[in-house]
N, C-alpha and C positions, 0 to 999 in steps of 0.2 A: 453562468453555465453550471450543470451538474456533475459533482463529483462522483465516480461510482471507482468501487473497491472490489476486486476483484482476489479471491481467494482460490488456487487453483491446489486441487489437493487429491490423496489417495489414500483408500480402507486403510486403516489400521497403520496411522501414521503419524508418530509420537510429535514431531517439530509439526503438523497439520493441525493435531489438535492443540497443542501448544499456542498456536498462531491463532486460531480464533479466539482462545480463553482470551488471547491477550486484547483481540478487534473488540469482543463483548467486555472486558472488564472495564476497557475505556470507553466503552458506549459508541464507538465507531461502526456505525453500517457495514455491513459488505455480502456478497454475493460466493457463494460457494459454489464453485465450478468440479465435478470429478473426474479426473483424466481418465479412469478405467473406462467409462461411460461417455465420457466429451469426448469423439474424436478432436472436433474445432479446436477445444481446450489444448488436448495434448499436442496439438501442432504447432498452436500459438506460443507455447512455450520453449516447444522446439525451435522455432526460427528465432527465438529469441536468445538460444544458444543453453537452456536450461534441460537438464536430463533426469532430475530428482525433484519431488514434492518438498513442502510447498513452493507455489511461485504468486509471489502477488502482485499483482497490475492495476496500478492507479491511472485514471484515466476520466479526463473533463472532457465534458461533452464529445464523448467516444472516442478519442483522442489518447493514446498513449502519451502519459507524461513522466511515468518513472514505473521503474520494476525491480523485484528483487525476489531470490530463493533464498529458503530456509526459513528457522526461527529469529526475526529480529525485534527484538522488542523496541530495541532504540529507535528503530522508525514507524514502531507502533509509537511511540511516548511522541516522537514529533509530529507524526501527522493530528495525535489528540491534542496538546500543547497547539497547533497551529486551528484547530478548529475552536478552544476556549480563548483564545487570543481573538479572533476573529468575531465571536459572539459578545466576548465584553467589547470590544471593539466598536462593533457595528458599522456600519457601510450605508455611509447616505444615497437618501435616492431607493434604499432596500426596503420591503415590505417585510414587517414582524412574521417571525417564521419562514422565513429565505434559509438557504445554508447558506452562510457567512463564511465559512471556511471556504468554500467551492474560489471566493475572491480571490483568496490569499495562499493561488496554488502553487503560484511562482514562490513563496516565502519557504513553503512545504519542500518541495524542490529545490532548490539554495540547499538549505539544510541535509536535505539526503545524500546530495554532491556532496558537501563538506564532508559528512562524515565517510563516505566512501575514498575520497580524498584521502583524507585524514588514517586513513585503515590500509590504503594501499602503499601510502611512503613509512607508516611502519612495518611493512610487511607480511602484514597479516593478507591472507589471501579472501579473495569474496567467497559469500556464500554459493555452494555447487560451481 
């Protein structure tokens, strides 16, 4: 199944741009959504309980699998670490040039829990 990355953002928005340098520096895909102009955008993130840029939604085969606002690099660094993990990896049965990572969503996932876990029993509050 295919992973798409989903970038929901607004003009002139320091953690927005912040947030793709980070998707681009790690060579991660993703799709730039603008609330000012998405209505669909800014509702999705509404019901999602998000009221400030950015909001990013990963999501297999159209399927919401995990979301987050703000600038977080640390689950830029795991979604990339789970996609070189996956490529050295590889996945039998897969055709050369597959995404690899798209397999090992639930791995990706684990990890974001963790670390939100991990962030809520120190107290620290989530992002927005």
């Amino acid at each position: 199944m295919e992973r798409s990355i989903e970038v929901i953002s607004t003009p002139n928005c320091g953690q927005c741009t912040a947030t793709k340098l980070a998707f681009k520096s790690a060579g991660i895909a993703y799709e730039e959504r603008d609330a000012t102009v998405d209505a669909s955008a800014a509702d999705e993130v509404k019901q999602l309980g998000y009221f400030s840029a950015p909001v990013v939604l990963v999501k297999i085969g159209g399927q919401l699998v995990t979301h987050w606002g703000g600038f977080r690099p640390d689950n830029v660094r795991i979604l990339a670490a789970s996609a070189r993990e996956a490529e050295t990896r590889g996945v039998p049965g897969q055709q050369r040039g597959e995404r690899a990572a798209d397999v090992h969503a639930d791995d990706a996932r684990g990890a974001l829990d963790r670390v939100r876990a991990s962030a809520s029993t120190a107290g620290v509050s989530r992002s927005l």
